[in-house]
N, C-alpha and C positions, 0 to 999 in steps of 0.2 A: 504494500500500500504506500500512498505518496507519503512523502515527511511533511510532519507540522510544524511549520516554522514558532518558534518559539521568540517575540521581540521583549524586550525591555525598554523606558525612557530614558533616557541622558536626564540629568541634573544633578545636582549643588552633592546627591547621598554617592552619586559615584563621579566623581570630576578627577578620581586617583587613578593613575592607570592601574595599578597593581588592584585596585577591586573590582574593576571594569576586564580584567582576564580572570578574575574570581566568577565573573559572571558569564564569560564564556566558558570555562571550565567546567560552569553548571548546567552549560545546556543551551546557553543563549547561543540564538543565530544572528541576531542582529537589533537594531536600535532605532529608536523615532526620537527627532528633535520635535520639540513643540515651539513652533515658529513665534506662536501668539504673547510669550513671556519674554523671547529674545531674538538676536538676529545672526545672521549667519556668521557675519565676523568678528562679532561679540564671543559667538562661542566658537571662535578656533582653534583656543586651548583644549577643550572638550572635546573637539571633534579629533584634534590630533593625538589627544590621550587614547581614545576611541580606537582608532586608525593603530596605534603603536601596538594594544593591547593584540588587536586581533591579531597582528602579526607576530608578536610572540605566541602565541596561541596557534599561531599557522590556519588561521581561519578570514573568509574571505569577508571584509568588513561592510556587512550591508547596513545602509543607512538611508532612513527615511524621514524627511522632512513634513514636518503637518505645518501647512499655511493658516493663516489668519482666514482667509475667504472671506465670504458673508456673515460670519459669525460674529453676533453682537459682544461686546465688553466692557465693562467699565474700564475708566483710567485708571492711574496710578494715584494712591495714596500715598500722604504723609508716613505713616502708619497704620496698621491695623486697625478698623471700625468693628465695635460690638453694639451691635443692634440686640435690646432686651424684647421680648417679647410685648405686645401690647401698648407699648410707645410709637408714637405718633412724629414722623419728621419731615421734613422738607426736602422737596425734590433734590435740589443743590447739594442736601448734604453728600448725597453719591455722586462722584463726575461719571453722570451715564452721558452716551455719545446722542450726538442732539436728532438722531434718527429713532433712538428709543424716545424722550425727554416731548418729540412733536406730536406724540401717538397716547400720552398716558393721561386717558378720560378716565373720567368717575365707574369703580369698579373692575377696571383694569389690573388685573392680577400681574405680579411681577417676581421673576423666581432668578435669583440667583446662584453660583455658585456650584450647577450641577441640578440645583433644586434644592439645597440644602438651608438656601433661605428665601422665607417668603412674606412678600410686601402686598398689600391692595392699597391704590392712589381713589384716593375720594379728594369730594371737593376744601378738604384742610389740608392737604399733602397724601403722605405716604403711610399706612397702619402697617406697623411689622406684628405679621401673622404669625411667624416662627421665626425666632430672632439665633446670631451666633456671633459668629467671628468673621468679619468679611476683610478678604485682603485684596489687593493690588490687581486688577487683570481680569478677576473671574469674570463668568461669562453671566450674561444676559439673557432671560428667556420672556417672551410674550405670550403665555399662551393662549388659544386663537385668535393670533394677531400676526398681517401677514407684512413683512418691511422688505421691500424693493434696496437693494444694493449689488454690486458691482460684484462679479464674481472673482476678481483679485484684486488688490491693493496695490499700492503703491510699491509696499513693502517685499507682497508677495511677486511683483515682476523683478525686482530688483534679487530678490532669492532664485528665481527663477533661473534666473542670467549669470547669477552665482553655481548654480548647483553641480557643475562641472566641474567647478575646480577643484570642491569641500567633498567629494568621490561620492555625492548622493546618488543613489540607485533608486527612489521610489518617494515620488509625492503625494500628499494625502490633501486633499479636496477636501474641507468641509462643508456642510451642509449643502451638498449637490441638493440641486433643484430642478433641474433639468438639463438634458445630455449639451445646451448650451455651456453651462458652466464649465462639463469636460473637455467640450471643444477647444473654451479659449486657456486652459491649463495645457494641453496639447500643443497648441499653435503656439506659445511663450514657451514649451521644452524644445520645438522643434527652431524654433528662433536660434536659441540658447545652444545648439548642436546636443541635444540631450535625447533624440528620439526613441535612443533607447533604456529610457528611463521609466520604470513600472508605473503607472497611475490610478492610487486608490480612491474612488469615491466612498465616501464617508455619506452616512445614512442618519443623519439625525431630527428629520423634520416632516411633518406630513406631506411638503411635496416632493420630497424624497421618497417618501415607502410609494406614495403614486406614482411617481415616476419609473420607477424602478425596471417595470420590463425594456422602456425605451433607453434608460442608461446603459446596461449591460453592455451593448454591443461597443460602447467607446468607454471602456475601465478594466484594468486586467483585474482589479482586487473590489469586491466592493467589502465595508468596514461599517459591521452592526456596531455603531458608536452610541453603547446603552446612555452614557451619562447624559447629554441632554436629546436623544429618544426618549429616555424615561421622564423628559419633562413636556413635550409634545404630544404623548400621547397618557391617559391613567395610568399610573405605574404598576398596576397590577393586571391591566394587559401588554404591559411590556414584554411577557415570556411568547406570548399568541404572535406578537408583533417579529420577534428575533425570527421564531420556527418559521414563519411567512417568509422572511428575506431567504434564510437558509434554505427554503424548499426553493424557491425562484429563484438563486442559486444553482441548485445542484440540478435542477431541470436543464438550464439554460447551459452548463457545464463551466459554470462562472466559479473563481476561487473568492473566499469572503473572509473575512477576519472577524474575531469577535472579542472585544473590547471594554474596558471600564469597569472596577472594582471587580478584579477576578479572583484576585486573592487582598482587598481591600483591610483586613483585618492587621494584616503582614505590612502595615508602614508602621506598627506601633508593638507589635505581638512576632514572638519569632514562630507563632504555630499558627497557619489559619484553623478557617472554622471548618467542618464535615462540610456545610453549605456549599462555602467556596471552592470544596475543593470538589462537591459535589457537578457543580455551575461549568470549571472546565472539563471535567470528565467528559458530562452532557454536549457541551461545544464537539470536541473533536466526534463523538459518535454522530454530532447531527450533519456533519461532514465538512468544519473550521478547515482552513488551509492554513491559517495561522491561528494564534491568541496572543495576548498582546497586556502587560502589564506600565501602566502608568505611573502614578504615586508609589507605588509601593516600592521599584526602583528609583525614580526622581528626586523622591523627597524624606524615603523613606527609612527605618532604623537599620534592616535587615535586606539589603539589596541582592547580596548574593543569597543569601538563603531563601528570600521569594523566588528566585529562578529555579532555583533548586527544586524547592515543592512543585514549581509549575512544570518542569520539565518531567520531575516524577511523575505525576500525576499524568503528563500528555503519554510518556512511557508504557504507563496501566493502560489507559484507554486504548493505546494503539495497541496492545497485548492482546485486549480484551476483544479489539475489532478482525486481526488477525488468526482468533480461536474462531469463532463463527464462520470465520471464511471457508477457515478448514474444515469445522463442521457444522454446518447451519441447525441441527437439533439442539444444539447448546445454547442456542435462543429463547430465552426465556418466554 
């Protein structure tokens, strides 16, 4: 059966080279940059670290860059904002970008952070629904609210035209909307002389899942990207939502990744939960061509050790998919 590529994030928990081949040595196949906190020559150090490690390691350094897109975000903070539950604030107190800031009518639900925090705007300001810790960058979410923008940035053409040099192998499109948006990610690689460079669309938004049969044909990866999925649609049809991609997928003979808090427990705990590690098992059987670890590497306590588990765990599942083959009675 094919190999499941196994990624990790680049940031600040591994920027050492010697724990960045701890993490090949666990199993990692390669890396995603998250374009959206930094920029390509910002982190040269990281990606050189990156680049060294694999090569001790004798392993071929794949690297994948996730652009900004259309994906909304707040600015940067002074510092850390702790929004308390049930307090009442002013628009201005978050620097949201003035495409969210021209949309937020009375009753307008407002999720940041993944979802992890939640605001309703009425006619005094902003009520925080479920208040935390909000930092620098997070994302933005409307939901049922549809905001028109530019499927790359500034930022992202200028990454673009870089990605040749920094050895990226593989762009990650967020919130595809339609095979337009793959188009013009396309036509800035093939500018860039990058044409062969893998291009993942990322599936985060309802006109994403609808779109989905007419993306296929112009994306070699598409990318179940749960964390703001899970704020687009109830989050307790987020599992019906994934299986749907994945079956349109494997019909189509599309390879797809699947994404976000896979082993979430593991940027703070050196053991995940049964859950989680149930959640990748599940992935590789539903027929993942990768999984893809974020926080838990980037930011997290135990980077090499989350590889670890993830790679174990992809190891069972491919074990467990390869006993079936041989004997299809052993099908539960």
């Amino acid at each position: 059966m094919k190999h499941v590529m196994r990624y990790g994030t680049l940031g600040p928990a591994c920027r050492e080279q010697h724990i960045l081949e701890q993490m090949l040595r666990e199993g990692m196949d390669g890396v995603r940059l998250n374009l959206s906190h930094a920029t390509l020559s910002a982190s040269a150090p990281l990606i050189d670290a990156y680049h060294a490690a694999a090569n001790a390691c004798g392993k071929t350094p794949l690297l994948l860059i996730d652009l900004q897109g259309p994906e909304l975000r707040i600015g940067p903070l002074s510092c850390p904002l702790t929004l308390h539950t049930g307090e009442r604030i002013a628009p201005d107190t978050i620097p949201f970008p003035d495409a969210v800031l021209c949309v937020l009518t009375d009753g307008q639900t407002v999720l940041l952070d993944d979802g992890k925090l939640e605001l309703r705007s009425d006619g005094d300001g902003l009520l925080v629904l479920r208040g935390g810790m909000l930092e620098s960058r997070k994302s933005v979410a409307l939901p049922g609210r549809s905001i028109q923008t530019p499927a790359l940035t500034d930022a992202d053409k200028t990454h673009l035209s870089q990605a040749k040099a920094y050895g990226v192998t593989g762009v990650m499109q967020p919130f595809v909307r339609s095979r337009d948006d793959l188009l013009a990610v396309r036509a800035a690689l093939n500018d860039a002389g990058c044409a062969d460079v893998r291009l993942f669309a990322k599936i985060e938004n309802t006109a994403g899942i609808e779109a989905l049969p007419s993306l296929l044909p112009y994306c070699d990866e598409v990318v179940i990207a749960r964390g703001d999925l899970g704020n687009a649609v109830p989050l307790c049809e987020l599992p019906a939502v994934q299986k749907r991609i994945a079956a349109a997928c494997r019909k189509a003979g599309r390879d797809f990744t699947v994404v976000t808090q896979l082993l979430d427990s593991m940027t703070h705990r050196p053991v995940p939960t049964r859950a989680e590690v149930s959640d990748v098992f599940n992935a590789v059987l539903d027929g993942a061509s990768s999984v893809m670890l974020t926080g838990e590497t980037a930011a997290g306590d135990y980077p090499a050790l989350a590889i670890r588990y993830l790679d174990r765990t992809v190891r069972a599942a491919e074990a467990y998919l390869s006993a079936l083959q041989c004997d299809p009675c052993k099908n539960p």
